[in-house]
N, C-alpha and C positions, 0 to 999 in steps of 0.2 A: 241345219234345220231340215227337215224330214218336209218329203212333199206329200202333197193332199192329193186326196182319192182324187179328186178331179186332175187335177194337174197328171197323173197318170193313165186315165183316162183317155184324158186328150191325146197325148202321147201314142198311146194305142191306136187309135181312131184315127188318127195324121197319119200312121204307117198302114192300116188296115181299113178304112174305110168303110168297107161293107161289116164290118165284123159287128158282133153283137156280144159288149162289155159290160161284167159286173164285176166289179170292186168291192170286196169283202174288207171292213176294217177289223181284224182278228182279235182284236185285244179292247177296242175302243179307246185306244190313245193315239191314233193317226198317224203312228208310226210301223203299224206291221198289217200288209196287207194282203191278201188273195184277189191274184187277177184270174176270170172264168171268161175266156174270149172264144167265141164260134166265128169262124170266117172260110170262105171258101178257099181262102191260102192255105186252110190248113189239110184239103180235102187229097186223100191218098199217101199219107204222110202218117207214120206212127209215132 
């Protein structure tokens, strides 16, 4: 079973905390997603 935007989400947010998450559902069948995360973990880092 395929997890939900939010369940992935969270996930993200558990490990990054300050970050700032969107969750794209690509296809709109819950199963294929784009994660778009900004966090300062990721700053100097290509």
């Amino acid at each position: 079973m395929p997890m939900s935007a939010g369940e992935i989400e969270q996930m993200i947010r558990s490990a990054l905390p300050d970050a700032d998450v969107r969750i794209e559902d690509l296809r709109g069948d819950g199963d294929h997603y784009a994660a778009h995360i900004v966090s300062e973990a990721f700053r100097g880092k290509s």
